[in-house]
N, C-alpha and C positions, 0 to 999 in steps of 0.2 A: 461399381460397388460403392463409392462414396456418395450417392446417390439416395442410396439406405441410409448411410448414417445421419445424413441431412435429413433424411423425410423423419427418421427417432427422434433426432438431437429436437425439431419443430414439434413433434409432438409430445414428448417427453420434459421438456422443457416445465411445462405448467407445474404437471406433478413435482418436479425439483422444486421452482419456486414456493410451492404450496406447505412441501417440505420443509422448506429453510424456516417459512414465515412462520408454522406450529412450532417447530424447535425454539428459535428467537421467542415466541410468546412466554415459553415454558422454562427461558433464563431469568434468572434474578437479577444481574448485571445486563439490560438488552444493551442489543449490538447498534452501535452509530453507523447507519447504514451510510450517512453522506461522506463519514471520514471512511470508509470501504473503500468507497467511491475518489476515495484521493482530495476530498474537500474538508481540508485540515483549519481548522480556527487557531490558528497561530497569534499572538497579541504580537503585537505591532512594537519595534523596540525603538526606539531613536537615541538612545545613549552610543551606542555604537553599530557598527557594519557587522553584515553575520554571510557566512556563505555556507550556503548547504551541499552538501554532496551525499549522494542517494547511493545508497549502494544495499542490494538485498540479500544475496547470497554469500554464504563465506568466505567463497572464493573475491568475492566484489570487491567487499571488504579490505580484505590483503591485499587486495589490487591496489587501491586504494588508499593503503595507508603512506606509501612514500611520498601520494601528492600534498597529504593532511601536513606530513612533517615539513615537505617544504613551504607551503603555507604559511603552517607557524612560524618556521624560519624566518621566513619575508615579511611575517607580519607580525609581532608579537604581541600587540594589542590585542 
C-alpha cells in the first residue's frame, strides 16, 4: 500500500510545486526561498562569541531553557 502513496506523492508532487509558486507570485512580502531552505545570511559579529541553540517546538523551548540559564550563568558576557 505505500507503494500508492509513493507513486501520488511523485506524481502529485508537481501540481504542489506549481502551487506554492502561483501563491508566492501573488504575495506582496515574497518568500526567501533559500532562508526556507535553512540558508540564513546572518552578519558576521567579531565583537563577541554567540552560540546558537535551535529549538522549534514549545516543548524544545522549555526544554531548553535550563541550558540557556546555565549558560548565562557560566558566561555572563
Amino acid at each position: 500500500m505505500i507503494w500508492v502513496y509513493n507513486i501520488l506523492l511523485l506524481l502529485l508532487s508537481p501540481l504542489w510545486l506549481g502551487a506554492m509558486w502561483l501563491k508566492n507570485s501573488r504575495r506582496k512580502d515574497k518568500i526567501d526561498w533559500a532562508e526556507r531552505f535553512g540558508d540564513y545570511k546572518i552578519p558576521l559579529r567579531t565583537d563577541r562569541k554567540r552560540i546558537w541553540i535551535h529549538a522549534v517546538s514549545v516543548g524544545e523551548v522549555m526544554a531548553a531553557k535550563p541550558i540557556v540559564e546555565r549558560v548565562k550563568a557560566l558566561l555572563p558576557e
